[in-house]
One Martini backbone bead per residue (centre of mass of N, CA, C, O) as a GRO file, in nm:
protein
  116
    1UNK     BB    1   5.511  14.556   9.220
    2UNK     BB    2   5.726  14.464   9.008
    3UNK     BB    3   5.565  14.474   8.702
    4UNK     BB    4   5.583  14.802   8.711
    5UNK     BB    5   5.936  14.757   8.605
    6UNK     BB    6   5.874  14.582   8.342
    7UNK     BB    7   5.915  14.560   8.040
    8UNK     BB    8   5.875  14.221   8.002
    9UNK     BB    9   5.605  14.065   8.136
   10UNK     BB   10   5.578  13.831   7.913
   11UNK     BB   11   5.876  13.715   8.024
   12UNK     BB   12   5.779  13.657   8.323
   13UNK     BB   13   5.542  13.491   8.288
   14UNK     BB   14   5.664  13.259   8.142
   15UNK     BB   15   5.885  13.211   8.368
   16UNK     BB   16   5.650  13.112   8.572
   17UNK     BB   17   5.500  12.911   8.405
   18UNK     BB   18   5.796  12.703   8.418
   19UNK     BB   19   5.805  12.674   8.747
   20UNK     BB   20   5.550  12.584   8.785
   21UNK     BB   21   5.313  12.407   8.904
   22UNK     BB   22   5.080  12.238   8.868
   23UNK     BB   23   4.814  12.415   8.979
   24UNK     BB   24   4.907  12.713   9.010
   25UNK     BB   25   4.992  13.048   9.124
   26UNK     BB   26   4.959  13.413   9.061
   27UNK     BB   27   4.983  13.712   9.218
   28UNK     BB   28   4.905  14.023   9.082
   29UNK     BB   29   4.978  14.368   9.249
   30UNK     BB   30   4.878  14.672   9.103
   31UNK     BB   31   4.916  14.992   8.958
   32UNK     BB   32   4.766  15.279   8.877
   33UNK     BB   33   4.908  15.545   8.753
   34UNK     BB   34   4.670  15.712   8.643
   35UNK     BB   35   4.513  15.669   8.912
   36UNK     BB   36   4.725  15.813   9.098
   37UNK     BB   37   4.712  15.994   9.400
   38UNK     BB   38   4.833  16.302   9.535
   39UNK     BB   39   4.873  16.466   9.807
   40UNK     BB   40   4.949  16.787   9.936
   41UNK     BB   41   5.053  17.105  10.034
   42UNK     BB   42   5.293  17.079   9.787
   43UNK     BB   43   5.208  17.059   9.454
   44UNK     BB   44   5.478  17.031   9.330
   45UNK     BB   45   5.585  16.799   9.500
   46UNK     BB   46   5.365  16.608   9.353
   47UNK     BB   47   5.442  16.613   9.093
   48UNK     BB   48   5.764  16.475   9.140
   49UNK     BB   49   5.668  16.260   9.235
   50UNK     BB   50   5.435  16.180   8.948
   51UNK     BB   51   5.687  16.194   8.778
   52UNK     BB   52   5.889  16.014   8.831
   53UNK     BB   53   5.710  15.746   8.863
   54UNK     BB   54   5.711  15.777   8.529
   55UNK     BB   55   6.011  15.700   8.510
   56UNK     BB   56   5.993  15.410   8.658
   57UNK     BB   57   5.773  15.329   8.497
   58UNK     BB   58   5.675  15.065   8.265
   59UNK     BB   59   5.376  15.046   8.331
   60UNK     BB   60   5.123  15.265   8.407
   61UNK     BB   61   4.880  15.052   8.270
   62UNK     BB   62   4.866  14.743   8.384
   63UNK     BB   63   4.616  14.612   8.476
   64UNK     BB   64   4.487  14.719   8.166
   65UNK     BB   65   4.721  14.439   8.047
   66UNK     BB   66   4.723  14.182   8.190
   67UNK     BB   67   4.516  13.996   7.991
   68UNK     BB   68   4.733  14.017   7.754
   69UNK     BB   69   5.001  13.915   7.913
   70UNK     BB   70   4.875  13.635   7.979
   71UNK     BB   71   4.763  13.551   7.692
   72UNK     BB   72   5.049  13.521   7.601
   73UNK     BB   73   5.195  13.325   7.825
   74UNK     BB   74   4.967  13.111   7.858
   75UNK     BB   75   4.755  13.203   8.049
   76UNK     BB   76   4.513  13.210   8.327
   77UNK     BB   77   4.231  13.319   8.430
   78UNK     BB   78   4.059  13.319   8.759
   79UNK     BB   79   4.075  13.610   8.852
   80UNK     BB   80   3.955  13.935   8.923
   81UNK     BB   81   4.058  14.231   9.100
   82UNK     BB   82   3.964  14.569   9.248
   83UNK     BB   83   4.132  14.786   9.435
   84UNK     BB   84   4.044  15.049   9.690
   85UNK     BB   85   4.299  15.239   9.806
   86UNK     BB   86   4.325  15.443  10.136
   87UNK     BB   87   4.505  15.735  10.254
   88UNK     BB   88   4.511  15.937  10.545
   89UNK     BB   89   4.648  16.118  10.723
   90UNK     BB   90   4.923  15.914  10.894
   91UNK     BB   91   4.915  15.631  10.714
   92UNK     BB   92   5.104  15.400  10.677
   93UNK     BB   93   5.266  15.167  10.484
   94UNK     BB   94   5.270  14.938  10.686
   95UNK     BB   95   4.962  14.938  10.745
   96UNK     BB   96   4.870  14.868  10.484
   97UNK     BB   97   5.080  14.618  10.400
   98UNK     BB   98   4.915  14.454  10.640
   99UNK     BB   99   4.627  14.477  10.542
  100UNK     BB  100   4.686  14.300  10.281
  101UNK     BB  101   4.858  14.038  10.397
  102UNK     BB  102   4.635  14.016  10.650
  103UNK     BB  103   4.358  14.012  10.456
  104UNK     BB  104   4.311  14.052  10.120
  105UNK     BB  105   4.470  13.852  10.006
  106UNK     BB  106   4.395  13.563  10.100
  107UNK     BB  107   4.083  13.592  10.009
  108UNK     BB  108   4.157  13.605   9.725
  109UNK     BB  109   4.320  13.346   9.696
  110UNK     BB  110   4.040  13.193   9.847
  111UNK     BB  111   3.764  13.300   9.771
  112UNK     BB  112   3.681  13.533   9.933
  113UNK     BB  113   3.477  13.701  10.083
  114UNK     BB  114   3.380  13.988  10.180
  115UNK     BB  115   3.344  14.165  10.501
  116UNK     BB  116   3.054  14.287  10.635
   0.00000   0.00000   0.00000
């Protein structure tokens, strides 16, 4: 999620595609922060937190704007999925982020349908 604090990601991605081997592959999984909420007993504390949130991203609305920044920087869309995280109860970040990336992400990479 580093390209949604990227001012210009059609430059990061162009220097991706630079670097990248013949054949090569990008992965990048961002949030839409305008469709993103947060819980909490404290209403205002969930302001703060995403007031803060959108002063410190550079592109709220990422996800449906990345094939526009694809396509300037001369890249090509292989797939494209839109997953849908709940995190309820007191479900850490850290098993959040170990099932994505021991579970969902290699999926994605691999063109593997979800396990039914």
């Amino acid at each position: 999620q580093v390209l949604l604090y990227c001012p210009d990601v059609v430059k990061v991605l162009v220097e991706a595609r630079r670097v990248l081997k013949p054949g090569g592959r990008i992965l990048s999984v961002d949030t839409d922060m305008s469709e993103f909420t947060l819980y909490s007993s404290d209403p205002e504390r969930v302001q703060r937190v995403l007031g803060r949130l959108k002063q410190v991203v550079a592109h709220t609305t990422l996800p449906r704007q990345m094939p526009m920044f694809i396509q300037q920087a001369g890249l090509k869309i292989q797939t494209a999925d839109s997953v849908t995280l709940m995190s309820a109860g007191t479900a850490s970040l850290e098993s959040w982020a170990g099932f994505m990336v021991l579970d969902t992400f290699p999926r994605m990479v691999e063109g593997k349908p979800d396990p039914e």
